[in-house]
N, C-alpha and C positions, 0 to 999 in steps of 0.2 A: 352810416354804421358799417366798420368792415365785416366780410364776411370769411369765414375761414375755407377752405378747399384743401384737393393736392396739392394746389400753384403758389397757397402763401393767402394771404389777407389781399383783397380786393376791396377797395373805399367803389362807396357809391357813386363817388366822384368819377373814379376812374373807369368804369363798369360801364357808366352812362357815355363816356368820351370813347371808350371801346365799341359800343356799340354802333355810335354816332358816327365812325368811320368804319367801320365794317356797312355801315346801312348805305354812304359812300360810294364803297366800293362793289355792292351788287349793285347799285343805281349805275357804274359805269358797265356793268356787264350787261343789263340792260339796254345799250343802248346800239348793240349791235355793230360793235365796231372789229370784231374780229374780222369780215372780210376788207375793212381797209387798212386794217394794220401790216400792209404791205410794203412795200417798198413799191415808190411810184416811178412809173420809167421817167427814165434820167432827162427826157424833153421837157416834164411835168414841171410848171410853174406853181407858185406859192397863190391861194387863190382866196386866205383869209390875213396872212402875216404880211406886214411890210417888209421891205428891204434890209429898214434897219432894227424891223422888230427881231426877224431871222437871224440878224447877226448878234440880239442881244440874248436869244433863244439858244442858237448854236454854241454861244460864250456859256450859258449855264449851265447845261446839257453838256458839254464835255467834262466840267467839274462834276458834275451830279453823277457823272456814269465813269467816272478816272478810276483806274481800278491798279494801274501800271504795268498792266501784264503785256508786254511790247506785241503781242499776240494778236489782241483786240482791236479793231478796226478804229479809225479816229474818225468823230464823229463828221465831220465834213468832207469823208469817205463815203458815206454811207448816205441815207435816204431818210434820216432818224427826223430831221426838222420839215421834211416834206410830208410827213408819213402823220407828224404832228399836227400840220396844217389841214391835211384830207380831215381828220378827226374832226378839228372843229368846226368842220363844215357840217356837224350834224347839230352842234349847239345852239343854243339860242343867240341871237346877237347881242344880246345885252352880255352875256356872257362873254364874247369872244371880246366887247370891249373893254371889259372887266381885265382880261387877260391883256390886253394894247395895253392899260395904264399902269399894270402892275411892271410890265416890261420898260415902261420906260421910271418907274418908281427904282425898279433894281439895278437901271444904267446909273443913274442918278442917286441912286441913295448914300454912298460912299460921301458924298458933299453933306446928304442931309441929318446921316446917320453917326457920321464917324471924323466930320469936319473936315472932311480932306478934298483937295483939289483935282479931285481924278473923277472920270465914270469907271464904271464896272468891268467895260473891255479893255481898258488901259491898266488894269491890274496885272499883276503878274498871278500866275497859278496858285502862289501860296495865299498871297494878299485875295485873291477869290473867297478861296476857301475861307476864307478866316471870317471875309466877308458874308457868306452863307451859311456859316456858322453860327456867326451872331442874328441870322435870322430861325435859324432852326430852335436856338435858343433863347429867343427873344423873351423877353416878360410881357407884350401884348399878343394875344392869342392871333390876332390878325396878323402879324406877323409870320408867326405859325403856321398857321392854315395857310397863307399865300407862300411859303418853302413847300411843307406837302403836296401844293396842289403842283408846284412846278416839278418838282420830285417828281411826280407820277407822272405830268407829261414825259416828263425825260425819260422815264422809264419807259414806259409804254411804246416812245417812239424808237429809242434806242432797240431795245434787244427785242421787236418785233422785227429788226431786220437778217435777213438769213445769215450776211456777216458775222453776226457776233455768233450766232449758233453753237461754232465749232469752235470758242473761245470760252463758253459754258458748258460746255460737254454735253449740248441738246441734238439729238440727231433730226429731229422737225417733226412733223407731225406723222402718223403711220401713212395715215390718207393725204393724200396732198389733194385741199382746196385752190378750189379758183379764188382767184384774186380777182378784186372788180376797185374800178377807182371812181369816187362818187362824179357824178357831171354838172 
């Protein structure tokens, strides 16, 4: 039953999928990730992603965060896929293998999704995009959810690094925190 407001007509439907991702995303503030969403020094090894999950991670992380502004840091500049990996060092492990098979679903789905004889890194930027596109707007909610959940990784690891800062017009925080890297 919609309901009327300032904002326009809200279905229950959406109300409820509003919520369900707001409740989400304090579940991630929760979880105390603001002192690792640093930038890990550059010796810092990957200590949850594989090699080639990294490089499937780093391929969708630059589309998810492509903004064009020659300004902005390119993500394998930066510390955005390390910074990602410290993160899921606090998940559960069924979790982080959740995240391993989704990464190797969206190297591969291009074959399984779109009958083409390519993975996902072998795209060119547009053909990416178009690719992730049709997961953001997929007609299976899982689909969905696994573009969001990547989405946020990307986010989270991307412009937690001081780089892009001055590319957002964020001067950083008043107080500067210590940065700690989980062990």
């Amino acid at each position: 039953m919609p309901t009327g407001g300032p904002f326009g007509m809200l279905s229950r439907r959406a109300f409820l999928r509003s919520t369900a991702v707001n409740a989400g995303l304090v579940t991630l503030t929760r979880l105390h990730l603001a002192p690792v969403l640093a930038q890990v020094p550059a010796g810092g090894g990957l200590r949850v992603l594989t090699a080639p999950q990294a490089e499937i991670l780093t391929a969708v992380v630059e589309r998810m965060v492509f903004s064009g502004d020659p300004r902005m840091p390119a993500v394998h500049d930066t510390g955005a896929v390390r910074t990602i990996d410290q993160a899921l060092l606090q998940l559960d492990p069924a979790v982080r293998s959740q995240l391993g098979w989704l990464l190797r679903l969206v190297q591969w789905g291009p074959l399984l999704f779109q009958l083409r004889f390519q993975t996902f890194t072998s795209l060119t930027p547009d053909e990416r995009d178009a690719y992730l596109r049709g997961w953001a707007e997929s007609r299976f909610a899982t689909r969905r959810l696994a573009f969001r959940a990547l989405k946020n990784l990307s986010m989270l690891g991307y412009y937690s690094q001081d780089a892009t800062w001055k590319g957002i017009h964020y001067d950083g925080p008043w107080v500067p925190r210590p940065r700690r890297v989980l062990q």
